[in-house]
C-alpha positions, 0 to 999 in steps of 0.5 A, spaced: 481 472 511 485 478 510 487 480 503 494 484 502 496 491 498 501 494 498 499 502 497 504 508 493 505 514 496 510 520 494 513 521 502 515 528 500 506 529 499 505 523 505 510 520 508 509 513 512 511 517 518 506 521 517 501 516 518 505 514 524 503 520 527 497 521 526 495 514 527 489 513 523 488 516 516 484 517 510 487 514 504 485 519 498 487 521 492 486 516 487 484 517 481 486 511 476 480 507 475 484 500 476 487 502 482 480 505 485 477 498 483 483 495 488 480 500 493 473 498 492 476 491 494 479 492 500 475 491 507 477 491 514 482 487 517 486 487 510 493 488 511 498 493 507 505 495 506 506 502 505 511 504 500 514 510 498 515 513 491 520 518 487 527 517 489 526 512 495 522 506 492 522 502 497 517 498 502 516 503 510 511 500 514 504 497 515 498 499 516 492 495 517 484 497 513 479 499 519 473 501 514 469 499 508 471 503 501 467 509 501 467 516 496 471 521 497 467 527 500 473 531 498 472 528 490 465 531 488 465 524 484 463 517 488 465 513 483 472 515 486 473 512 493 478 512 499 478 507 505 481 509 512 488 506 514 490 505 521 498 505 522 502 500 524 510 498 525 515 501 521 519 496 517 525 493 520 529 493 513 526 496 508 524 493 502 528 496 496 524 495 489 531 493 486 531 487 490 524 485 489 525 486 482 531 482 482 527 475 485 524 471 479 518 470 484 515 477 484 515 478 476 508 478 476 507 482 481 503 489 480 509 493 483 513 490 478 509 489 472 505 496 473 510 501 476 505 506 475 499 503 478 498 505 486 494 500 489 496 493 489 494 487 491 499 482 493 498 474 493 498 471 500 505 467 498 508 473 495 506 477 501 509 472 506 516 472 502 516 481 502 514 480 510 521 475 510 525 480 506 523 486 511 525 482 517 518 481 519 516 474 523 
């Protein structure tokens, strides 16, 4: 049974866009240690909905876990970890972070209650109600 996640990313560095294009990707640059334990419990077949930070601050699209976690040959540390994402569909409604936060039934979830924390796990119910809300299924 796939897990769920949604991962930040600053569109300006690395927009969903840029997944899209370029299909499959690895996805670093992760340094604070409760999103890396986040990333070390992805496994393939997990299901993400990438979202852009800074002035946007909205749910894009989804991607999709192809690999196990592994270090990142670029980070010298191996305690700091990546996993590779395959890109799927564009959203076809963005998920604003205000309407999230405006719905009692996200107010424990990580991207509201820990706005700095770049990987987050979404419960499956939860899940389900932001695929509604992005006009998916």
């Amino acid at each position: 049974m796939p897990q769920y996640w949604i991962l930040k990313t600053e569109p300006s560095e690395f927009a969903f866009g840029d997944l899209q294009r370029a299909g499959r990707t690895r996805w670093d640059g992760v340094t604070n240690a409760l999103a890396l334990k986040h990333l070390r419990s992805m496994r393939p077949g997990d299901r993400v909905l990438v979202y852009h930070t800074g002035d946007e601050k909205r749910l894009v699209g989804m991607a999709t876990v192809v690999g196990e976690p592994y270090p990142d040959p670029s980070a010298g540390d191996e305690r700091v970890v990546v996993v590779d994402l395959e890109a799927g569909d564009e959203l076809p409604e963005t998920v604003t972070l205000a309407a999230i936060k405006a719905d009692p039934a996200f107010k424990d979830l990580g991207l509201v209650r820990l706005s700095r924390l770049s990987v987050v796990p979404v419960p499956g119910a939860e899940w389900k109600l932001l695929l509604r809300m992005a006009g998916v299924g």
